[in-house]
N, C-alpha and C positions, 0 to 999 in steps of 0.2 A: 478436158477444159471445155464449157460452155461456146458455143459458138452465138455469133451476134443475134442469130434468130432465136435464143434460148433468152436472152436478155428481157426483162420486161421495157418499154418502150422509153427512151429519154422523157419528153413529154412526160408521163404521167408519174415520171420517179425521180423527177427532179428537185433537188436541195437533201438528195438521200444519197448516203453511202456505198450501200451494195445495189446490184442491179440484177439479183437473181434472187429467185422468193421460192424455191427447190423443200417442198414438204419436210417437216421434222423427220427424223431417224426413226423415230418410233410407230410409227404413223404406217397401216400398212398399206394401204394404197400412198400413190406419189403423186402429185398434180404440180404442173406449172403451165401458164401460156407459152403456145408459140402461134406463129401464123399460117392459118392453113391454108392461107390463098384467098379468101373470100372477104378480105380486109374486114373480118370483125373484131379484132384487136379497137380498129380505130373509135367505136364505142365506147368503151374501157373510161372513165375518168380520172383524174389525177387520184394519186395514193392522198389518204387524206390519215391523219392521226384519230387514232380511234382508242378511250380511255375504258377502262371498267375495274370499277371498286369490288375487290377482294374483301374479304372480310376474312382477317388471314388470325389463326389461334395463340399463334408463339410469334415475338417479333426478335430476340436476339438467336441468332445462328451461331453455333460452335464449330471450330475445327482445332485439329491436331497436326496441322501441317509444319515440318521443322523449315519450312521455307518462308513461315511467316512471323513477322512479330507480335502478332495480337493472337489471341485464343477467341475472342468474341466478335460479332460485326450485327448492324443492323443493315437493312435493304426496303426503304420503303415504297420502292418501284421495283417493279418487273418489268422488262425491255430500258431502252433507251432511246431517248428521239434526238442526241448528238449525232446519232448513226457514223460513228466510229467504224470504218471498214474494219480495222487490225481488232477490234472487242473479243476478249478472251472470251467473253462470258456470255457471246450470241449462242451457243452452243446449249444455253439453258432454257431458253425456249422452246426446244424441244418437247420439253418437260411437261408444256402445257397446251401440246400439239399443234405449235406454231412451227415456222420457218426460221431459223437462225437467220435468213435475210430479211427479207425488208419487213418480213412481221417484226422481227426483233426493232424494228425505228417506228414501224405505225400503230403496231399493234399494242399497249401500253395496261399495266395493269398497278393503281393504288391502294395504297392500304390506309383507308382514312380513318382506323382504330390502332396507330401503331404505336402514336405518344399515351393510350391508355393501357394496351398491351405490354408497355415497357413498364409505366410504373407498377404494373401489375407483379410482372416478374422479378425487377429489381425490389419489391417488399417480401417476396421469400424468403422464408427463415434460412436456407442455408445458403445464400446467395454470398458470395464473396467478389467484392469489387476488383475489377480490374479495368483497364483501359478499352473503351467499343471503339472498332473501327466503324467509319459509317463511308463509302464511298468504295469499296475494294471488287465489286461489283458490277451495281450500274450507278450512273451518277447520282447522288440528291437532289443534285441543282439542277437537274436538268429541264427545259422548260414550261415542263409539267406543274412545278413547284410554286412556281409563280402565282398558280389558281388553288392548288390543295393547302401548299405550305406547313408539311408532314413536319419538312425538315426543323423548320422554327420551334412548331410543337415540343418536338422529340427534345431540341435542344433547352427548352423551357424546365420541362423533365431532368434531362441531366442537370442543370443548373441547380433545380432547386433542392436536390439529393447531393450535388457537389463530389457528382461521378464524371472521370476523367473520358474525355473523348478524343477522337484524329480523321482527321475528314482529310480524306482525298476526291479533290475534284479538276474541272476543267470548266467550271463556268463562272463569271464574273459576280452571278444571284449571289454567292456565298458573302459579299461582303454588303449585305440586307442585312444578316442575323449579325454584323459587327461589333453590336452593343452585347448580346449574348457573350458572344465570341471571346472577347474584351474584358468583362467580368468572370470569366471563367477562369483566363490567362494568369487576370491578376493572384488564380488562386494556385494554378501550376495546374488548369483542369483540360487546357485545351492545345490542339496544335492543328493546324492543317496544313496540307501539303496542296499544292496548286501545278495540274501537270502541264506543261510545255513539251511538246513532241518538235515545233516547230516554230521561226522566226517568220517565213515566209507564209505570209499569208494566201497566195494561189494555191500553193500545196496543202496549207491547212483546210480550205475551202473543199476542196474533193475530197480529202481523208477523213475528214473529221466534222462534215458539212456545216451542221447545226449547232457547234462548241462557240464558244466564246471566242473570238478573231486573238490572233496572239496579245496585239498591244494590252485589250481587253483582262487576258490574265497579268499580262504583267501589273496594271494598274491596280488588280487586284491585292496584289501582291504589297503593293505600296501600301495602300488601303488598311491592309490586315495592319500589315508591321507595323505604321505610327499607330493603330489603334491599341498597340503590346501584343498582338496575338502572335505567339512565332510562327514564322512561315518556313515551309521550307520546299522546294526546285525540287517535282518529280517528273525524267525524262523519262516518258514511259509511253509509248516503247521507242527504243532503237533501233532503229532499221537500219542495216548496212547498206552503204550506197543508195543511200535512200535521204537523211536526214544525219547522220554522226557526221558528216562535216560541221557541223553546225554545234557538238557537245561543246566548243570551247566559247564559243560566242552566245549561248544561249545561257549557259553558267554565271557570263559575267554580265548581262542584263541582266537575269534574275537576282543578284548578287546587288546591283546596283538601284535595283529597286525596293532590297529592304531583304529578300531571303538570307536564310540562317545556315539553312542544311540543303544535301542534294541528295536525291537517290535515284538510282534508275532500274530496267526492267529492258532487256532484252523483249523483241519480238517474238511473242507467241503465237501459234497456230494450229489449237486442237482441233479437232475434228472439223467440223464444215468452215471454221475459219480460214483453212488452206486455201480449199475453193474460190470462197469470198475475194480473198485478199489477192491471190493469182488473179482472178477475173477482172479483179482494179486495176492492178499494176498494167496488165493487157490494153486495158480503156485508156489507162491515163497517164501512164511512164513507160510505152511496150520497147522502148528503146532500152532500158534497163533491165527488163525483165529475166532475160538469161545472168545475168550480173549479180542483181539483188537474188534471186532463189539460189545460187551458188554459192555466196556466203552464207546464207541463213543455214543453208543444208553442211555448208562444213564447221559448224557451230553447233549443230545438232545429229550428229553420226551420220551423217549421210541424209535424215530424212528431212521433211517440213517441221517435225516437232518432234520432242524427246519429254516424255515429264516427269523423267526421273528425277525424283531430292535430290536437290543441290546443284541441281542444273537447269531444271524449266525455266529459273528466274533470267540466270547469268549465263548458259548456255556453257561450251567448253571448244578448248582448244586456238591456236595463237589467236586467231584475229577477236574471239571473245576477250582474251585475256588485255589484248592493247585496247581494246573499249573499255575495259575497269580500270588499267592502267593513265587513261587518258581523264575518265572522270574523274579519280583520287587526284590528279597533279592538279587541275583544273579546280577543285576545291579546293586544294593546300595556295593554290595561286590569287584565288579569288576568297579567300576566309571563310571559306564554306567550310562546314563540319565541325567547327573549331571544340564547339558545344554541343552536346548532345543532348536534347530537353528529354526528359523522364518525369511523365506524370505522376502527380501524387494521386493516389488511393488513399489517403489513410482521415481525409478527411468526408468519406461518402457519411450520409445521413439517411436512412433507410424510411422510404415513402411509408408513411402511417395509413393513408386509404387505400392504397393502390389496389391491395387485394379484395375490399369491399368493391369497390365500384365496378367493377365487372362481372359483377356476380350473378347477375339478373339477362346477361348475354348467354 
């Protein structure tokens, strides 16, 4: 475990999640600040969000994961500036010889070619429509969006092909593209999921700094729903002894604010996420810290994470099972689940330029 001098300095890392910026995995040299004594830390200025446009080839991702329900997803950012300590997906960063810490919140990378990108690949001849996730990653909405507004784009795209989509998010932007949203609905082409990890907003604040304040989601949530769009309550993640007191009371404000369905996601913690997420708990709940790692670990064989099928998502053994247990009652309680929405595909219309116009790139 990082000790306080490994930390990068409150001051310059504030309204940010993590507090250690520990070289990508890949990367063979390791650099991080500490203090050598000669107060030159105190130079250092604040961490500041820093963008750079990719110009990325392919925009929809495939997988084969039987833990998932979509086969497709788009990702029109790289990193996230919510800076999510618990983010399964700071670990990608790596990739692009950053730091799963705080590069993953400042260091930020768009793809301002990905709504021409898509119509390009959704006009291929052997293209067969199904449902894109867009959010399963790093968020859409996240405050990036606000200036590029990928997401609109993209959604312009799907609309006008009348390709089904499911956004998961955590910020309030999503209900901008409302009218999109709305129109889509009407046709059975849209849903989105809106996550709630937490009521209390102090806690939200350290965990999830720069997300959208609870009330914020839930208003969203209002928002969608009278607009037709279905919403539906994703608690994602669950932390033991951390936030599941809170699954039954969180269910039924979402519920009350217009959501349809819930799903949830156990606590994950692959690789430098462990780190990460320990070093918070230390900062900012070290009174629970032996507490919370003890469930997590007898929900996952003994270790910080397991990722084996069938269990990364929902983890195993009693105290997982009374967490599934307690979200199904709490749905049946609160009319959650009642309906299951299943997008239509059968109405896609296959973009006639998409494949010209990018030709000359």
């Amino acid at each position: 475990m990082r000790s306080d001098a490994e930390r990068v300095r409150e001051d310059r890392r504030r309204g940010r999640g993590s507090a250690l910026n520990r070289s990508g995995r890949y990367e063979p040299i390791s650099r991080e600040s500490f203090d050598d004594g000669w107060d030159s830390l105190e130079d250092l200025p604040p961490l500041k969000t820093q963008v750079q446009e990719e110009r990325a080839r392919t925009i929809i991702t495939r997988n084969e994961s039987p833990d998932l329900s979509f086969d497709r997803s788009i990702n029109p950012y790289r990193g996230c500036e919510h800076g999510c300590v618990y983010c399964f997906a700071r670990p990608s960063h790596a990739y692009m010889g950053l730091s799963p810490g705080l590069d993953f919140e400042t260091r930020l990378f768009a793809k301002p070619n990905a709504a021409q990108l898509l119509e390009r690949e959704l006009s291929k001849p052997g293209y067969t429509p199904r449902p894109i996730a867009i959010g399963t990653n790093t968020d859409p909405y996240q405050p990036l969006e606000r200036r590029y507004k990928l997401m609109r784009e993209v959604l312009e795209v799907l609309d006008t092909c009348s390709h089904p989509v499911a956004i998961v998010t955590k910020s309030a932007l999503v209900t901008r593209d409302a009218d999109i949203l709305s129109r889509m609905a009407e046709r059975n082409l849209a849903k989105v999921a809106v996550s709630l990890t937490t009521l209390d907003h102090k806690l939200s604040r350290t965990m999830e700094p720069r997300a959208s304040a609870p009330h914020k989601r839930l208003k969203a949530i209002q928002v969608l729903s009278e607009a037709g769009v279905p919403v539906s309550a994703m608690m994602a993640p669950i932390i033991p002894a951390l936030n599941d007191s809170e699954i039954e009371a969180i269910l039924k404000t979402a519920a009350d604010h217009g959501a349809s369905e819930v799903a949830y996601v156990l606590l994950r913690l692959p690789l430098e996420v462990s780190e990460l997420f320990r070093d918070w708990l230390l900062r900012e709940r070290p009174d629970r810290y032996r507490h919370v790692m003890s469930l997590i670990r007898s929900m996952r064989g003994g270790k910080d994470y397991d990722a084996k099928w069938g269990e990364r998502i929902r983890g195993r053994g009693p105290y997982a099972e009374q967490i599934g247990k307690r979200v199904s009652l709490a749905a049946r309680r609160f009319g959650l689940n009642t309906r299951r929405k299943k997008l239509d595909t059968g109405a896609f219309i296959k973009p006639q330029k998409g494949g010209v116009q990018l030709d000359l790139f």
